[in-house]
C-alpha positions as CSV (number, residue, x, y, z in Angstrom):
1,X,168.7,45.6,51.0
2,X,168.5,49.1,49.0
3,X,164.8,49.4,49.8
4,X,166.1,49.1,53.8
5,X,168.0,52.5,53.4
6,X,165.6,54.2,51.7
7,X,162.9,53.2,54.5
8,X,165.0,53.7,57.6
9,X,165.9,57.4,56.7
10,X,162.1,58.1,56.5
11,X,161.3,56.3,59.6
12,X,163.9,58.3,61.7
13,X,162.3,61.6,60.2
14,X,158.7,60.6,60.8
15,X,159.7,59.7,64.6
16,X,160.6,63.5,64.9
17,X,157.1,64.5,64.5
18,X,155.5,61.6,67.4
19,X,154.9,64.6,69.9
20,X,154.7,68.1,69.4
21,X,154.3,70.7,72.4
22,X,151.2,72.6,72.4
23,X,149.6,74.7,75.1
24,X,146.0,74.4,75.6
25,X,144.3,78.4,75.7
26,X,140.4,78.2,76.0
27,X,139.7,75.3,74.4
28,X,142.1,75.4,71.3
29,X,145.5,73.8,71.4
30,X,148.2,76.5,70.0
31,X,152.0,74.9,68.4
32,X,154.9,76.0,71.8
33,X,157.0,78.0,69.3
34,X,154.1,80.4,68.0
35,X,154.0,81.2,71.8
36,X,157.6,81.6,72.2
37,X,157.4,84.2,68.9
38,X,154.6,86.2,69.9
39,X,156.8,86.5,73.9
40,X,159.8,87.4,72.0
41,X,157.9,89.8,69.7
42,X,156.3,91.3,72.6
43,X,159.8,91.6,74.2
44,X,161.5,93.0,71.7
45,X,159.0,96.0,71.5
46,X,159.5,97.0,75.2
47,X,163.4,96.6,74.3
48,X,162.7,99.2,71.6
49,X,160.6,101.3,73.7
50,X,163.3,101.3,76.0
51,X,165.8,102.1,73.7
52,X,164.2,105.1,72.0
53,X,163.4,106.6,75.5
54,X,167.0,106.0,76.2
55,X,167.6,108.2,72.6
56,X,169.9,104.4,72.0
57,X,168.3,103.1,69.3
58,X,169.9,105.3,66.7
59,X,172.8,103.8,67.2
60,X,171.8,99.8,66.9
61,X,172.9,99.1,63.4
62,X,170.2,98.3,60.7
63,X,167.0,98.3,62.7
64,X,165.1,95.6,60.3
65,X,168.3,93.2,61.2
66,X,168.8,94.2,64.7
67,X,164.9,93.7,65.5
68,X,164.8,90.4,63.5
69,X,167.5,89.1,65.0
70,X,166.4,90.2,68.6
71,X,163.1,88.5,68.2
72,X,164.9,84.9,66.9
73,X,166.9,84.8,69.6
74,X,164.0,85.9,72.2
75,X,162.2,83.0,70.5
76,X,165.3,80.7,70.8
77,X,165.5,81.2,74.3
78,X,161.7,81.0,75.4
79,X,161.6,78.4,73.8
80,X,165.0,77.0,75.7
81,X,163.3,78.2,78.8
82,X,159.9,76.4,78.5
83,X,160.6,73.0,76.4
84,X,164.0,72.0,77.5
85,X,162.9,68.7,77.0
């Protein structure tokens, strides 16, 4: 009976990993989230580049957290966007 509930715990976790999204690109099959992280980096540089033109960015806060965090939640929500499922 205590070897059940050290099984079933391990099953459940391994059932997470059944299907993971990947986007063929020429051939090669790339993981959904490195996607979503390279858009949300890629976004978060124009948002800078906005920013300084505006003369705004001085006044973000601690650029190495306000960056990081902009590119986690651009991440977040590409990835909300694209794999809802």
């Amino acid at each position: 009976m205590s070897r059940l509930f050290v099984i079933l715990p391990i099953l459940a976790m391994l059932s997470g990993c059944a299907v993971s999204p990947s986007i063929p690109i020429l051939g090669a099959y790339f993981p959904g989230w490195l996607l979503c992280a390279t858009g949300a980096l890629f976004a978060t540089l124009i948002i800078r580049a906005v920013l300084v033109k505006l003369d705004r960015a001085d006044r973000m806060g601690p650029p190495i957290v306000v960056y990081s965090l902009m590119t986690l939640i651009g991440t977040f929500l590409l990835w909300i966007l694209f794999f809802r499922n």
